[in-house]
PyMOL Python script that loads the backbone (N, CA, C, O; Angstrom):
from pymol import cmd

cmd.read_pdbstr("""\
ATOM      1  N   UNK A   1      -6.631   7.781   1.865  1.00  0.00           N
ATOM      2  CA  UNK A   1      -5.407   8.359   1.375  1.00  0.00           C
ATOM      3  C   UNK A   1      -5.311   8.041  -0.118  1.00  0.00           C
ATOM      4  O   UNK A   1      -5.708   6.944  -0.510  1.00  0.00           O
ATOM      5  N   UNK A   2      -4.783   8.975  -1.010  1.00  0.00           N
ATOM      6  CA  UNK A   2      -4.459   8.689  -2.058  1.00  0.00           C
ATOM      7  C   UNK A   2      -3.671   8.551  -2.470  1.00  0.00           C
ATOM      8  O   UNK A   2      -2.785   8.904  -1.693  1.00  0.00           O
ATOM      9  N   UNK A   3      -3.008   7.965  -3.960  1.00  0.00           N
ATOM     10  CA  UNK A   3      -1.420   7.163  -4.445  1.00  0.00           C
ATOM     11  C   UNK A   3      -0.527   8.880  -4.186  1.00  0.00           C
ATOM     12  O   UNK A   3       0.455   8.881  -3.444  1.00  0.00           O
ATOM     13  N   UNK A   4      -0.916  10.024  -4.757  1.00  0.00           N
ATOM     14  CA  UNK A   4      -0.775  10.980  -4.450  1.00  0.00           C
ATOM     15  C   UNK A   4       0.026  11.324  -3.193  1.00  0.00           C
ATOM     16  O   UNK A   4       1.163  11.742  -2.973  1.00  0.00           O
ATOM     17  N   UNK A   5      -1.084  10.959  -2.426  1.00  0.00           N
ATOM     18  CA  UNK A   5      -0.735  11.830  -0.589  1.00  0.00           C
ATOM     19  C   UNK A   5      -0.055  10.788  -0.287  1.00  0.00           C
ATOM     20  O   UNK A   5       0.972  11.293   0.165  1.00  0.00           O
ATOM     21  N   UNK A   6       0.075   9.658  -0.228  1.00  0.00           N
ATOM     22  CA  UNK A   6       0.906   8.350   0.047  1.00  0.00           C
ATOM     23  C   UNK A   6       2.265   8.441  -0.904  1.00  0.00           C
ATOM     24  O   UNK A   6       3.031   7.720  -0.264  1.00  0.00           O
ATOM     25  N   UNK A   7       2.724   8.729  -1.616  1.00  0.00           N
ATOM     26  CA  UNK A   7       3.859   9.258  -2.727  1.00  0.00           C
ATOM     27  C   UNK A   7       4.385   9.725  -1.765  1.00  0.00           C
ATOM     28  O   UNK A   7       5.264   9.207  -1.075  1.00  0.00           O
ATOM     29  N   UNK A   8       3.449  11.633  -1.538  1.00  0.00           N
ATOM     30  CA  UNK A   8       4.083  12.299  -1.089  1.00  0.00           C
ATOM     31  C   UNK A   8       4.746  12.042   0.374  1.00  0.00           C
ATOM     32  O   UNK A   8       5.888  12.408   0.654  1.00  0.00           O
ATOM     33  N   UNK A   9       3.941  11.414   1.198  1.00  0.00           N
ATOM     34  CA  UNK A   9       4.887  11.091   2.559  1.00  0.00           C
ATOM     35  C   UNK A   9       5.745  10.131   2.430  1.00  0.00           C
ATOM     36  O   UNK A   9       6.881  10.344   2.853  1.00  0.00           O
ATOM     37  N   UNK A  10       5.519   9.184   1.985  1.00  0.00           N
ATOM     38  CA  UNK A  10       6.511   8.171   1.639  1.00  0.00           C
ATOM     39  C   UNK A  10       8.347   9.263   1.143  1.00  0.00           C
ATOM     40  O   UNK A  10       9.461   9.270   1.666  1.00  0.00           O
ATOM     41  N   UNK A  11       7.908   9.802   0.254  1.00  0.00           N
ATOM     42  CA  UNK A  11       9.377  11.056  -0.454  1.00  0.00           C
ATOM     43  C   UNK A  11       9.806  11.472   0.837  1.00  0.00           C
ATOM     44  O   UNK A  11      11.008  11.708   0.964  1.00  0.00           O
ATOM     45  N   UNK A  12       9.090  11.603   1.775  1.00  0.00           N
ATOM     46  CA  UNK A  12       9.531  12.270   3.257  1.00  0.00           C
ATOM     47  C   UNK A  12      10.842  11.503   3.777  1.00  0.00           C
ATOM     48  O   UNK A  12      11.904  11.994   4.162  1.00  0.00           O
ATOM     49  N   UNK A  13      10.465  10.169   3.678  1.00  0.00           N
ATOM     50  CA  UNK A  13      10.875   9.021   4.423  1.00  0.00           C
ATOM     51  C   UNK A  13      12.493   8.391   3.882  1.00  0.00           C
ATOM     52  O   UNK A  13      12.835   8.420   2.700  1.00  0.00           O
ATOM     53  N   UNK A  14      13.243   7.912   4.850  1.00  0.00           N
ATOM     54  CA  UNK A  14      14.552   7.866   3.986  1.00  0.00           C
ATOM     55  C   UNK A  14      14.326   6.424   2.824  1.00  0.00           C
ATOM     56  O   UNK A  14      13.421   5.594   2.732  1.00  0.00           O
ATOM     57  N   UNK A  15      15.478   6.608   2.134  1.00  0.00           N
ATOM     58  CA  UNK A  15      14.569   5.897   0.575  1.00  0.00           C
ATOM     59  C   UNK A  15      15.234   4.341   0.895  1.00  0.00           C
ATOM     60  O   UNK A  15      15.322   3.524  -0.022  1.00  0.00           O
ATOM     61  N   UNK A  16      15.652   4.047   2.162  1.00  0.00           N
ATOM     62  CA  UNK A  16      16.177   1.978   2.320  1.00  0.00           C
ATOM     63  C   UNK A  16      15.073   1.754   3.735  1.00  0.00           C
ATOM     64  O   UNK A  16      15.217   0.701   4.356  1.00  0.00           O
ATOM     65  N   UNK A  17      14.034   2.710   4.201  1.00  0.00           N
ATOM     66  CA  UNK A  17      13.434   2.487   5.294  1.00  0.00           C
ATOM     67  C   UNK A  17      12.103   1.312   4.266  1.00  0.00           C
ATOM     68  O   UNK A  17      11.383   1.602   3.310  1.00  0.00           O
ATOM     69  N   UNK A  18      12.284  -0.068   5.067  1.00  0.00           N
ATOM     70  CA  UNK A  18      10.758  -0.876   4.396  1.00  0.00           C
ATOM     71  C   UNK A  18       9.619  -0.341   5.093  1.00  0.00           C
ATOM     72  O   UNK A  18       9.444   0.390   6.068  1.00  0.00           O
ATOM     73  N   UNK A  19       8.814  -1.033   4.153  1.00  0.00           N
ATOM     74  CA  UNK A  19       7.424  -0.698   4.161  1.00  0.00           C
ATOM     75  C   UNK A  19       6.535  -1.765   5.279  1.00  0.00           C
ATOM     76  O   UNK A  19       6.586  -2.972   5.042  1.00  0.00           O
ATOM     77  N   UNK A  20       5.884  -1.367   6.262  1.00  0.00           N
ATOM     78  CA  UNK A  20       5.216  -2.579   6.755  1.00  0.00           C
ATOM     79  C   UNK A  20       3.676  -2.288   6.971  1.00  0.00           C
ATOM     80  O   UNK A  20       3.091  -1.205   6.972  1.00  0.00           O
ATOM     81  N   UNK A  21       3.209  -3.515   7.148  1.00  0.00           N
ATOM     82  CA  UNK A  21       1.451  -3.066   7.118  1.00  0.00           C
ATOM     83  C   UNK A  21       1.333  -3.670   8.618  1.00  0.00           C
ATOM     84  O   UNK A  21       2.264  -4.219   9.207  1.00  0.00           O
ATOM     85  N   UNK A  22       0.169  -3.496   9.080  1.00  0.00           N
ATOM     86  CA  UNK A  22      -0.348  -4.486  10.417  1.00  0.00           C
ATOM     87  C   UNK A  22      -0.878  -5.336   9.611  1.00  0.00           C
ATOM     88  O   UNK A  22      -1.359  -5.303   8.478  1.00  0.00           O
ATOM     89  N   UNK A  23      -0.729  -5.978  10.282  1.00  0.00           N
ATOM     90  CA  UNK A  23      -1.224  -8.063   9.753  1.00  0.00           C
ATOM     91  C   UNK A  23      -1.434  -8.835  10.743  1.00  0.00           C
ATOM     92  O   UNK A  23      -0.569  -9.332  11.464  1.00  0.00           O
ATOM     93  N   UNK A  24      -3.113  -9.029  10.857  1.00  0.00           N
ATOM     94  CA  UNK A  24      -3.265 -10.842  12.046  1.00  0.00           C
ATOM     95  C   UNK A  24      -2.650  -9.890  13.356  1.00  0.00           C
ATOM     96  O   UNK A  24      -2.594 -10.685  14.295  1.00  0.00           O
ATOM     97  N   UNK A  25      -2.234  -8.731  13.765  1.00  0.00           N
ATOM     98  CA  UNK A  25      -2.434  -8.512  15.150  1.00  0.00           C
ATOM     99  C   UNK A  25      -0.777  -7.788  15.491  1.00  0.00           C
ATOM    100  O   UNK A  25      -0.230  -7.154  16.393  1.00  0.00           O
ATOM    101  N   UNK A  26      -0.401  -8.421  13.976  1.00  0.00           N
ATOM    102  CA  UNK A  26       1.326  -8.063  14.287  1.00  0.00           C
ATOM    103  C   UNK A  26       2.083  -6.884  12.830  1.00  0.00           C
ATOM    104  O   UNK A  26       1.336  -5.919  12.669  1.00  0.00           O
ATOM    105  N   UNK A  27       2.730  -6.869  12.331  1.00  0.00           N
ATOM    106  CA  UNK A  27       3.487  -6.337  11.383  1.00  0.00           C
ATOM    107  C   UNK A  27       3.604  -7.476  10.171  1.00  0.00           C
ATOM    108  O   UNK A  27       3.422  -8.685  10.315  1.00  0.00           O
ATOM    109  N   UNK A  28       3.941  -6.808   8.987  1.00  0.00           N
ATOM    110  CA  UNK A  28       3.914  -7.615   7.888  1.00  0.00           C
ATOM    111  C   UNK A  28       4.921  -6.908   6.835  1.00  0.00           C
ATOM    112  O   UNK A  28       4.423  -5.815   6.569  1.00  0.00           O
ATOM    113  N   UNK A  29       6.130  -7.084   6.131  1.00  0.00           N
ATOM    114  CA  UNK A  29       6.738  -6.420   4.955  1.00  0.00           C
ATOM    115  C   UNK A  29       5.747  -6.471   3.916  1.00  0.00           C
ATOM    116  O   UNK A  29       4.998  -7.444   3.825  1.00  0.00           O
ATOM    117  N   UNK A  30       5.664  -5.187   2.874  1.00  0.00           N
ATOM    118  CA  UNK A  30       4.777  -5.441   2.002  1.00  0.00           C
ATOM    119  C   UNK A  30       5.543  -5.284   0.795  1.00  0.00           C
ATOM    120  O   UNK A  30       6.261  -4.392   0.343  1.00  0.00           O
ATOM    121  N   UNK A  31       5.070  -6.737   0.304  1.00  0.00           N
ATOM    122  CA  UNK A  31       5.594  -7.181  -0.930  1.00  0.00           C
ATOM    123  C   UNK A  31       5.075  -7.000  -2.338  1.00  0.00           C
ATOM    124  O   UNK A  31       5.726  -7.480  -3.266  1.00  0.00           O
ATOM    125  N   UNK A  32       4.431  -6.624  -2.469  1.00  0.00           N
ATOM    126  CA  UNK A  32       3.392  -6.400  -3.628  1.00  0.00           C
ATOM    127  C   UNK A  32       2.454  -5.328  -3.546  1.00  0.00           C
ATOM    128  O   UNK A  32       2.314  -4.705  -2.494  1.00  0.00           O
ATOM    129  N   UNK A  33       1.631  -4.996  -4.843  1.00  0.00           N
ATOM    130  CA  UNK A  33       0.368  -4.177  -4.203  1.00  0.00           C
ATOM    131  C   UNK A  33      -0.700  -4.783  -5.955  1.00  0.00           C
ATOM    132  O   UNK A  33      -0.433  -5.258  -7.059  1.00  0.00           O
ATOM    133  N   UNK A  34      -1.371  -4.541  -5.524  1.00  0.00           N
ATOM    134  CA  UNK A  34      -2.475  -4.918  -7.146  1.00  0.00           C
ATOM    135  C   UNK A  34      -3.434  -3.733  -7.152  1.00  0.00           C
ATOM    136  O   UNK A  34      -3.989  -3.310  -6.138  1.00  0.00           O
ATOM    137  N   UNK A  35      -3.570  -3.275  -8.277  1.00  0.00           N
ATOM    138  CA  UNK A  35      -4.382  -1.955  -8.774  1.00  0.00           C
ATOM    139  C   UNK A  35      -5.982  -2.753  -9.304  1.00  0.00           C
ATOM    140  O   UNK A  35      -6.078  -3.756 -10.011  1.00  0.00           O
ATOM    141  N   UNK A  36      -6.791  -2.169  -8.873  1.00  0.00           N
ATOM    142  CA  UNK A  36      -8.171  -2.524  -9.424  1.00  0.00           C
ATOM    143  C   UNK A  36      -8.668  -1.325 -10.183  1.00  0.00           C
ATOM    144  O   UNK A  36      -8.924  -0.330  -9.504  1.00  0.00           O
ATOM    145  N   UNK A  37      -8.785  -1.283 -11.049  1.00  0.00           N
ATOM    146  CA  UNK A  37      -9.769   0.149 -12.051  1.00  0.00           C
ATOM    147  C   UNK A  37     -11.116   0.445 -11.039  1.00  0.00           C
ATOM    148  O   UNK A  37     -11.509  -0.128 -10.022  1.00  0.00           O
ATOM    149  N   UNK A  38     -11.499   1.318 -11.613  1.00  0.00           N
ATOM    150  CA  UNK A  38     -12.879   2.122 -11.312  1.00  0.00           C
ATOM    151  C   UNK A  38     -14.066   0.686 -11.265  1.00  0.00           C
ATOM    152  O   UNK A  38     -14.056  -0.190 -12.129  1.00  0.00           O
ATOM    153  N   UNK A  39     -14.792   0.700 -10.367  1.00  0.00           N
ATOM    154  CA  UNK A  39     -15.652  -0.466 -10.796  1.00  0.00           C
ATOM    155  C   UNK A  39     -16.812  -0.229 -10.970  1.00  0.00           C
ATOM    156  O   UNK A  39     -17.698  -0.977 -10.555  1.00  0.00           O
ATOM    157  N   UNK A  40     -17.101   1.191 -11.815  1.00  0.00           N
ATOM    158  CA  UNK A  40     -17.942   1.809 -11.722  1.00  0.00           C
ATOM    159  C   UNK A  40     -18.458   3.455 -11.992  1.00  0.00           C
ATOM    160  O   UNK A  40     -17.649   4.317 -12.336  1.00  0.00           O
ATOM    161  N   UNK A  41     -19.294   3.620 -11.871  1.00  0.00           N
ATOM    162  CA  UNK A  41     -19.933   5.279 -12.073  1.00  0.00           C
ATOM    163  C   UNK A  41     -19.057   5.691 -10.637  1.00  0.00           C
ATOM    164  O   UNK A  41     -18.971   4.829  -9.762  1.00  0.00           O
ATOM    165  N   UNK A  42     -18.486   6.884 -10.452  1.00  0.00           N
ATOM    166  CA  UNK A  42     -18.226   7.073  -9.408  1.00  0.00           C
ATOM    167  C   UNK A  42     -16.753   6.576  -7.996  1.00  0.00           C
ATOM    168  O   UNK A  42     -16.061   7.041  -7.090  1.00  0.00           O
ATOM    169  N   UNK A  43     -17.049   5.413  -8.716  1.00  0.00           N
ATOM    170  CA  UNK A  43     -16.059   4.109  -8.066  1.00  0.00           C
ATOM    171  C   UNK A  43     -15.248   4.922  -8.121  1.00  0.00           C
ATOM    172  O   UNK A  43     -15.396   5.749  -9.021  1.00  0.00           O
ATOM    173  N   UNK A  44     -13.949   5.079  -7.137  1.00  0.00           N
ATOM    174  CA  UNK A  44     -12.328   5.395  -7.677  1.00  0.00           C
ATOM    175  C   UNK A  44     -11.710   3.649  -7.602  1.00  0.00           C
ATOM    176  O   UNK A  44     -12.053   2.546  -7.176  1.00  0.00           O
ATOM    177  N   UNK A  45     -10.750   4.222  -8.227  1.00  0.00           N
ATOM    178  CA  UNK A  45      -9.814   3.105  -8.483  1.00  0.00           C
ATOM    179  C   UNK A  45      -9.023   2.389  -7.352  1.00  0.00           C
ATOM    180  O   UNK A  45      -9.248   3.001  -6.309  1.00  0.00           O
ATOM    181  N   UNK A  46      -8.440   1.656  -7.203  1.00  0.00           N
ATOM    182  CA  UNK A  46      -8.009   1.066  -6.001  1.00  0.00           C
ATOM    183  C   UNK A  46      -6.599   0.835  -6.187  1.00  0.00           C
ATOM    184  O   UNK A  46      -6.268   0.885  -7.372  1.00  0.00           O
ATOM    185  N   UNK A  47      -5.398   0.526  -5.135  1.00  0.00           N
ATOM    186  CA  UNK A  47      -4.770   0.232  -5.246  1.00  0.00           C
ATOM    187  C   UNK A  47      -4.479  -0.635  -3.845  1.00  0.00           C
ATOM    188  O   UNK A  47      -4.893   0.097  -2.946  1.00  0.00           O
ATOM    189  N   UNK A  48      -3.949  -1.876  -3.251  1.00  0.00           N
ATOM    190  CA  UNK A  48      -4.517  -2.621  -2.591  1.00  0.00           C
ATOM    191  C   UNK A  48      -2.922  -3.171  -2.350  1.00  0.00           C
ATOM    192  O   UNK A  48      -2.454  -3.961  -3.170  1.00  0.00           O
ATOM    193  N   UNK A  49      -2.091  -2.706  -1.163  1.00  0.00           N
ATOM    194  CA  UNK A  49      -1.322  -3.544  -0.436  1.00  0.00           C
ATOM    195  C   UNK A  49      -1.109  -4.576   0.153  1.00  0.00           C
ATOM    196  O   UNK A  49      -1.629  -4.845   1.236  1.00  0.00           O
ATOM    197  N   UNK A  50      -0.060  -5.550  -0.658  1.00  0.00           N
ATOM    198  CA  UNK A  50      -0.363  -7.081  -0.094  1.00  0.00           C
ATOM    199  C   UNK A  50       1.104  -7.307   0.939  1.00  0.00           C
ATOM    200  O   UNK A  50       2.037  -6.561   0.645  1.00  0.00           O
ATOM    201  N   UNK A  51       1.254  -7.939   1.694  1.00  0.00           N
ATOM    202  CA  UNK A  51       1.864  -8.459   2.873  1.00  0.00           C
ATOM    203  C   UNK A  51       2.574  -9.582   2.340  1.00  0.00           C
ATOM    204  O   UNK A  51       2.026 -10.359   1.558  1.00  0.00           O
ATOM    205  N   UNK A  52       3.545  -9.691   2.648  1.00  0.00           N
ATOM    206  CA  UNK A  52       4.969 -10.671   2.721  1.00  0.00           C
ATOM    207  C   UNK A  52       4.264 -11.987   3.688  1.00  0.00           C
ATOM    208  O   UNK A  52       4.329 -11.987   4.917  1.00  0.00           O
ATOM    209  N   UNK A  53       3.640 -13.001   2.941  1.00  0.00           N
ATOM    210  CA  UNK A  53       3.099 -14.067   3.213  1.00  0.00           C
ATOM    211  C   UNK A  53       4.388 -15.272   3.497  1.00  0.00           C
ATOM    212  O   UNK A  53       3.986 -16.340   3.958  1.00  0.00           O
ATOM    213  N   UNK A  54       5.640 -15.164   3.286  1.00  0.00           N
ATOM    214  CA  UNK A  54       6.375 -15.485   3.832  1.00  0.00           C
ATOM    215  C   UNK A  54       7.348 -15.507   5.204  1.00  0.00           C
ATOM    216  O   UNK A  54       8.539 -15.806   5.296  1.00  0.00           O
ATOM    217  N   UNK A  55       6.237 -15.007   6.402  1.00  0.00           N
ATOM    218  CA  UNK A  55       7.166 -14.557   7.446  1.00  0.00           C
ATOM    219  C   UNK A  55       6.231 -15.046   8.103  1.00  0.00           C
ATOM    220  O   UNK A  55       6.276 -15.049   9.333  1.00  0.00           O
TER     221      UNK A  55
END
""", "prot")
cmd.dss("prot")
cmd.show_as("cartoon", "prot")
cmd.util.cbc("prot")
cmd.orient("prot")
């Protein structure tokens, strides 16, 4: 999926609904995300959802 197609469904969604990932077997709020550049010829860029390490 791209930041794009992920934008776009997300706009679908009502705008106070959180975000959760699967985590370890269960659900996780996601608190962050970190972007990595191209790492490379070809590479696309990354963008990398991190989990609410507090729960």
């Amino acid at each position: 999926m791209t930041v794009a197609e992920l934008v776009e469904a997300l706009a679908k969604l009502p705008a106070d609904a959180v975000v959760l990932m699967e985590s370890d077997g269960g659900l996780s709020l996601v608190s962050a995300l970190d972007f990595v550049a191209a790492q490379g010829p070809g590479a696309p860029a990354e963008v990398i959802l991190l989990p609410n390490m507090e729960e």
